[in-house]
C-alpha positions in Angstrom: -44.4 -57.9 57.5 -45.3 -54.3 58.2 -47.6 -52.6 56.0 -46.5 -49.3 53.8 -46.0 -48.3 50.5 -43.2 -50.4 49.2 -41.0 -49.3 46.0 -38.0 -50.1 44.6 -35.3 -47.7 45.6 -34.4 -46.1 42.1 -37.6 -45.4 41.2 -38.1 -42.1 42.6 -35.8 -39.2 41.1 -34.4 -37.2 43.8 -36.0 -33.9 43.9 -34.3 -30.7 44.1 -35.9 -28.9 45.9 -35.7 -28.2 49.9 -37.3 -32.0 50.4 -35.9 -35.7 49.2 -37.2 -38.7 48.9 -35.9 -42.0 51.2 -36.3 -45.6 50.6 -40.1 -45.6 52.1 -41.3 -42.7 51.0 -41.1 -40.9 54.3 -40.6 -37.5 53.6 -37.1 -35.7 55.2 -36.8 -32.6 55.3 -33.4 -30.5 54.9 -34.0 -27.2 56.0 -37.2 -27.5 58.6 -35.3 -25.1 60.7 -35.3 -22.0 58.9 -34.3 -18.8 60.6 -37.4 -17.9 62.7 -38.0 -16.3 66.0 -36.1 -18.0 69.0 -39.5 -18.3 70.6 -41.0 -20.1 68.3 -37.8 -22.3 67.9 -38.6 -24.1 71.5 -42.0 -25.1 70.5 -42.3 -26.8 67.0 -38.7 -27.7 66.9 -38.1 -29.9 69.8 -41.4 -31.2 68.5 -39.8 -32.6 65.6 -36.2 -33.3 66.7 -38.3 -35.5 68.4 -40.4 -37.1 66.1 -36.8 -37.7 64.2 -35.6 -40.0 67.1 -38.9 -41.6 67.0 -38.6 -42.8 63.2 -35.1 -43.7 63.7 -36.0 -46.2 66.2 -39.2 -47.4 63.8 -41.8 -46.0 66.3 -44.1 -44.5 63.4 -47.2 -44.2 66.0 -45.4 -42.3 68.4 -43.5 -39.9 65.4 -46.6 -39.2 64.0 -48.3 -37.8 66.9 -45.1 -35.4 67.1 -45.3 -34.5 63.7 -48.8 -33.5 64.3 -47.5 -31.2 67.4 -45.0 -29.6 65.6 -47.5 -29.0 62.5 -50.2 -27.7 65.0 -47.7 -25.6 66.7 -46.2 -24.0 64.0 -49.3 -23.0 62.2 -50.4 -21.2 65.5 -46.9 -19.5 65.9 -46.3 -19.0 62.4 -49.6 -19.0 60.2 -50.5 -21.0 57.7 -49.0 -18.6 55.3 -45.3 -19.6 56.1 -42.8 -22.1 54.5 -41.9 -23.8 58.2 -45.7 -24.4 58.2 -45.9 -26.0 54.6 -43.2 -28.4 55.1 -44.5 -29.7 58.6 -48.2 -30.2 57.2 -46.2 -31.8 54.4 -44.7 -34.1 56.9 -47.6 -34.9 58.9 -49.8 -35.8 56.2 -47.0 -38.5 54.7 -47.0 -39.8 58.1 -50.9 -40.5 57.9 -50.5 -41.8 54.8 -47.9 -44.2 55.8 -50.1 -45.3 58.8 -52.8 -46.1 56.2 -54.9 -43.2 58.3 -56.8 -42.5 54.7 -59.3 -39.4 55.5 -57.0 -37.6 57.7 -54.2 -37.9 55.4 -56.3 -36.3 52.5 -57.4 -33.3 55.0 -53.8 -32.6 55.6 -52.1 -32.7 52.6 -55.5 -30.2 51.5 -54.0 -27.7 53.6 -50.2 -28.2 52.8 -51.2 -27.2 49.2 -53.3 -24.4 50.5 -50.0 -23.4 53.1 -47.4 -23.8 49.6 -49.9 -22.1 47.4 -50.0 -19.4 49.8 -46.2 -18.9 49.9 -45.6 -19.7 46.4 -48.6 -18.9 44.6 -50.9 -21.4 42.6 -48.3 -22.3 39.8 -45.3 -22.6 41.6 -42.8 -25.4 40.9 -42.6 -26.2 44.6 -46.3 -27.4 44.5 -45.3 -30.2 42.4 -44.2 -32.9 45.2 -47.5 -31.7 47.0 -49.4 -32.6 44.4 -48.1 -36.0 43.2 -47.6 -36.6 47.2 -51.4 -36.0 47.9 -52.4 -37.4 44.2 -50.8 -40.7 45.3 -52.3 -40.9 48.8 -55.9 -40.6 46.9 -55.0 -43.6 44.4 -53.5 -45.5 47.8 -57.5 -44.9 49.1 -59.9 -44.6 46.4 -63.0 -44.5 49.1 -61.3 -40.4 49.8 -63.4 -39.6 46.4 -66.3 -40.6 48.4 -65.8 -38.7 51.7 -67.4 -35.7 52.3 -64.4 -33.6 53.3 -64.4 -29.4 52.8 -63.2 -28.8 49.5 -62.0 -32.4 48.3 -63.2 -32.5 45.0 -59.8 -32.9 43.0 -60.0 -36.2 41.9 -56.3 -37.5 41.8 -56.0 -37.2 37.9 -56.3 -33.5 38.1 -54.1 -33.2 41.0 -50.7 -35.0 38.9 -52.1 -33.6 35.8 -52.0 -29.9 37.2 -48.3 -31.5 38.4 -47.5 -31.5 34.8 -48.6 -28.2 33.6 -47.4 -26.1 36.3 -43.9 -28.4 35.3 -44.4 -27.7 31.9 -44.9 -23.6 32.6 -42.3 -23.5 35.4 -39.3 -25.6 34.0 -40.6 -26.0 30.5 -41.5 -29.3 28.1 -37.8 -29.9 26.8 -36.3 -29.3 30.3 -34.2 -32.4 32.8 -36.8 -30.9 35.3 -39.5 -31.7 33.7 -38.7 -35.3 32.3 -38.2 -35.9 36.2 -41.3 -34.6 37.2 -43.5 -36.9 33.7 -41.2 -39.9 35.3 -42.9 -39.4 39.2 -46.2 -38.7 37.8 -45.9 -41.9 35.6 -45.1 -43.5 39.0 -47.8 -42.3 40.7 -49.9 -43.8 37.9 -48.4 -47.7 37.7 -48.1 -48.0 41.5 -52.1 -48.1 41.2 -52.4 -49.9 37.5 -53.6 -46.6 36.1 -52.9 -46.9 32.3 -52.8 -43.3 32.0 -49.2 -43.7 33.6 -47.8 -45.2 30.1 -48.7 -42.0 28.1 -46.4 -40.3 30.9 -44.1 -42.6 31.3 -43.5 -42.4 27.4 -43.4 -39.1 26.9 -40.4 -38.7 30.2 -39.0 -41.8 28.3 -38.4 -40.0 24.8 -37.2 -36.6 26.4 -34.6 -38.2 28.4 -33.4 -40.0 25.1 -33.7 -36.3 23.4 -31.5 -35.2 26.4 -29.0 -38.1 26.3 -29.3 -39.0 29.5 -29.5 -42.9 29.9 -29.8 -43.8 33.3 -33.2 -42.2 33.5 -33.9 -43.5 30.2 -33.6 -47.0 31.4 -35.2 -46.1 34.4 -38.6 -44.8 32.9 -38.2 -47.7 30.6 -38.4 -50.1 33.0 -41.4 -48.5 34.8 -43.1 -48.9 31.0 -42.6 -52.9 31.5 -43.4 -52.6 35.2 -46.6 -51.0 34.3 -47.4 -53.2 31.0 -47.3 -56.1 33.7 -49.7 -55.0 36.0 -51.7 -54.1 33.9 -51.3 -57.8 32.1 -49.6 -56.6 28.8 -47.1 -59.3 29.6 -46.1 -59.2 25.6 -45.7 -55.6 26.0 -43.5 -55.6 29.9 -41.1 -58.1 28.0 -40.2 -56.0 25.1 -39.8 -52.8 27.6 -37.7 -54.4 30.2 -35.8 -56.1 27.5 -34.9 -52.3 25.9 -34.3 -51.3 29.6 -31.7 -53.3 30.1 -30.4 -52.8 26.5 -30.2 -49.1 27.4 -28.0 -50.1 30.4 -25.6 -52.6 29.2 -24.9 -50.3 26.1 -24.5 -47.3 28.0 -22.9 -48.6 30.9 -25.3 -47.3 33.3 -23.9 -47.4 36.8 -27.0 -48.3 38.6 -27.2 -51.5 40.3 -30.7 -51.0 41.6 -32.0 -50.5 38.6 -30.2 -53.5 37.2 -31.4 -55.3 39.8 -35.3 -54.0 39.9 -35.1 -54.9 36.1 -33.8 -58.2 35.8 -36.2 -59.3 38.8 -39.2 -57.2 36.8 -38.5 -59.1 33.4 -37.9 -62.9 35.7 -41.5 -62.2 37.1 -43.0 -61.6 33.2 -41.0 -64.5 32.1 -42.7 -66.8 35.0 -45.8 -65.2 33.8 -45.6 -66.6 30.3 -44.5 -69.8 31.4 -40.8 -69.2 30.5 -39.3 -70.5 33.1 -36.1 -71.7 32.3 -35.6 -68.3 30.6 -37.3 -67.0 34.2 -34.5 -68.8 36.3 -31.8 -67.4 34.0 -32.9 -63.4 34.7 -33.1 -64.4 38.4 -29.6 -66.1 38.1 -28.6 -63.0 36.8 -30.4 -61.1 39.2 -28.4 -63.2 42.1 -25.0 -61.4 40.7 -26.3 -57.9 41.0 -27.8 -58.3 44.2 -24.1 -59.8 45.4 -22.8 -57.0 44.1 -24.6 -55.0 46.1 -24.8 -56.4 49.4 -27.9 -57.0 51.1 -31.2 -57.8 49.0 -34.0 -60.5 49.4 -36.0 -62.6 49.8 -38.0 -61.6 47.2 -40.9 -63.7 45.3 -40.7 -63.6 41.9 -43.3 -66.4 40.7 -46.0 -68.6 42.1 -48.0 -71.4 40.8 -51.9 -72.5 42.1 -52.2 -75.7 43.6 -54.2 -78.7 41.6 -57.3 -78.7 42.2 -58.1 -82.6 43.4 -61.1 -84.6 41.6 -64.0 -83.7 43.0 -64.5 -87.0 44.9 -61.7 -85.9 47.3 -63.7 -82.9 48.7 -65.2 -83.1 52.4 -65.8 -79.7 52.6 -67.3 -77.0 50.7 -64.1 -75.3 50.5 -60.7 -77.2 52.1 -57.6 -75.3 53.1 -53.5 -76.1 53.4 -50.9 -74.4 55.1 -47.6 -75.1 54.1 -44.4 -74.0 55.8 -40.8 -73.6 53.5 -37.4 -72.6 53.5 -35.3 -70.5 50.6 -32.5 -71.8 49.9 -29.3 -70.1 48.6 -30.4 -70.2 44.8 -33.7 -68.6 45.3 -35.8 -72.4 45.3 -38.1 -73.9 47.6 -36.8 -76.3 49.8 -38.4 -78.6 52.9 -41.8 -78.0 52.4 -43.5 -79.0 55.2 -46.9 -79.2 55.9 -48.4 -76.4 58.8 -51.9 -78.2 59.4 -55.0 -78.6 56.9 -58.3 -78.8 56.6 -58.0 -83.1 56.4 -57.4 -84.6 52.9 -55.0 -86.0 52.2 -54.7 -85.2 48.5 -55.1 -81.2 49.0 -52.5 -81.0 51.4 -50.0 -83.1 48.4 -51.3 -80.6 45.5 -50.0 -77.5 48.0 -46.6 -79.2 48.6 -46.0 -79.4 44.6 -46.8 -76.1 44.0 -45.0 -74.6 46.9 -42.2 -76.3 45.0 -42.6 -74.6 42.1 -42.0 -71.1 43.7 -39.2 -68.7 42.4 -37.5 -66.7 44.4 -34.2 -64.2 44.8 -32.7 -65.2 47.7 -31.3 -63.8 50.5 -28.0 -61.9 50.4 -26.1 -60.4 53.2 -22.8 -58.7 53.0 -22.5 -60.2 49.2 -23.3 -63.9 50.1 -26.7 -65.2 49.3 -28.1 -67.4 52.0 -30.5 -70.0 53.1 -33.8 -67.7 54.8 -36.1 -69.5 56.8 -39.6 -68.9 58.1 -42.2 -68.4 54.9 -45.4 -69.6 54.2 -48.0 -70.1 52.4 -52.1 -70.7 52.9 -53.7 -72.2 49.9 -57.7 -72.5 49.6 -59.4 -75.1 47.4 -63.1 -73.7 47.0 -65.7 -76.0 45.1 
């Protein structure tokens, strides 16, 4: 499985600005090609039309060096001081981020926000997604507080929390604008476990109530629970995603990846408190949304430790089991089957029962949820 930053769909607010945000959190940008000499156009520009072929056909290496050309080239053509220039540092630095390339990512996005604060000015509205972009890279890599780096002293608090009052100036605190920009900050926050996030995330909540507007109540609800969860308020995540999906059944909120982020959210708490029965029933539920829209799984939604054996079954100081399973259609384990071990007997029976005990969404393609092959699972007995 591929390594990025992976987050539910819905949970990023589309911004309305020149840039949106895609299922990966690559950034796309809509109006790259702004009227600038034809010169210039022949240089950058063919750099990036072709690093947009490259991440249509999933080759991020490659795209990234060309987004690096066309950044380099059009800050030498251009300046820093110019919009083109912004956006393609903007670019680049996402792409760094994505490829887990932690110190170069933070040196970029430092000048994007130099670039946009040139243009703009230092309390522009179109700093924002600069801000919460590079803020989040920073939480992604906590060692970039520790690199030495030319002027990289904003620690990634300041950076959201100067996202919030340039919102606050810019759109002000009772504005649709701003509520959207509180909900990505708290986002920023609970992708890390940052409890600072639920402050946020509360205060977007209540303002989009104020503003009667449900779906993005329910949906900054639900990021309350999500957060509550990882940060082990299990008590807390229930009562949350329970309200979420009040908010969405009452209101009729058309927004079947929410729905479907929050039933899955509340199945994991529930497995977590050792409801399972009442686990099974959200994921049942879960199952219907995910038909209804198509393609989703396989997804883990709880897992048990093995057993640890009596201590007169150990050989080794610490003994290890692979164990090799299929998903059936109704999101359970089925056909364990043992992948090798490190010899006893008894370790390699305590990971089969608790492989068992897994809980899953299943599959689903074109609305039919299916058997999916090919997962597995190492478990390690230390002493």
């Amino acid at each position: 499985m591929q390594s990025e930053r992976r987050f539910h769909f819905h949970a990023y607010a589309r911004w309305r600005t020149a840039v949106t945000w895609t299922t990966n959190t690559t950034l796309v940008f809509l109006a790259v090609l702004l009227a600038t000499p034809v010169a210039a156009a022949e240089s950058y520009q063919t750099a990036y039309r072709r690093y947009q072929e490259l991440v249509a056909q999933g080759d991020w290496q490659t795209a990234s060096e060309y987004s690096h050309r066309a950044y380099e080239m059009a800050r030498e053509e251009l300046g820093e001081d110019n919009l083109t220039t912004a956006r393609l540092a903007h670019n680049f630095a996402l792409n760094l981020s994505r490829l887990n390339q932690a110190s170069g990512a933070k040196h970029i996005f430092k000048q994007a926000l130099r670039s946009y604060e040139l243009v703009f000015g230092e309390s522009s509205v179109e700093l924002i997604p600069v801000l919460l972009d590079y803020a989040d890279t920073r939480m992604d890599f906590p060692l970039l507080k520790n690199l030495s780096l030319p002027d990289s002293k904003e620690d990634s608090g300041e950076l959201v929390e100067r996202a919030i009052r340039i919102s606050e100036q810019g759109y002000g605190r009772s504005s649709a604008e701003h509520a959207q920009v509180l909900m990505q900050a708290g986002f920023v926050y609970a992708r890390y476990r940052n409890k600072q996030g639920l402050s946020v995330l509360k205060a977007s909540q209540k303002l989009y109530e104020k503003l009667e507007m449900p779906q993005e109540q329910a949906n900054a609800t639900y990021a309350i629970g999500m957060l509550q969860r990882k940060l082990g308020n299990t008590g807390q995540a229930n009562k949350a995603l329970k309200t979420a999906l009040d908010i969405i059944e009452r209101e009729s909120v058309d927004d079947l990846g929410l729905k479907l982020s929050t039933r899955l959210e509340l199945a994991r708490v529930l497995f977590e408190r050792d409801k399972i029965d009442e686990a099974k029933d959200q994921r049942d539920r879960a199952i219907g949304v995910a038909v209804a829209l198509g393609d989703a799984g396989p997804e883990l939604l709880g897992s048990v430790a093995a057993e640890r054996p009596r201590k007169s079954a150990w050989v080794n100081k610490y003994e290890w089991v692979s164990v090799e399973y299929v998903v059936d259609a109704s999101g359970n384990v089925a056909l364990p089957q043992l992948i090798n071990s490190s010899g006893p007997e008894v370790f390699e029976e305590a990971a089969i029962q608790a492989v068992k005990q897994f809980l899953f969404l299943p599959k689903v393609v074109d609305g039919k949820p299916v058997l999916s092959r090919g997962h597995a699972k190492k478990f390690l007995f230390y002493r």
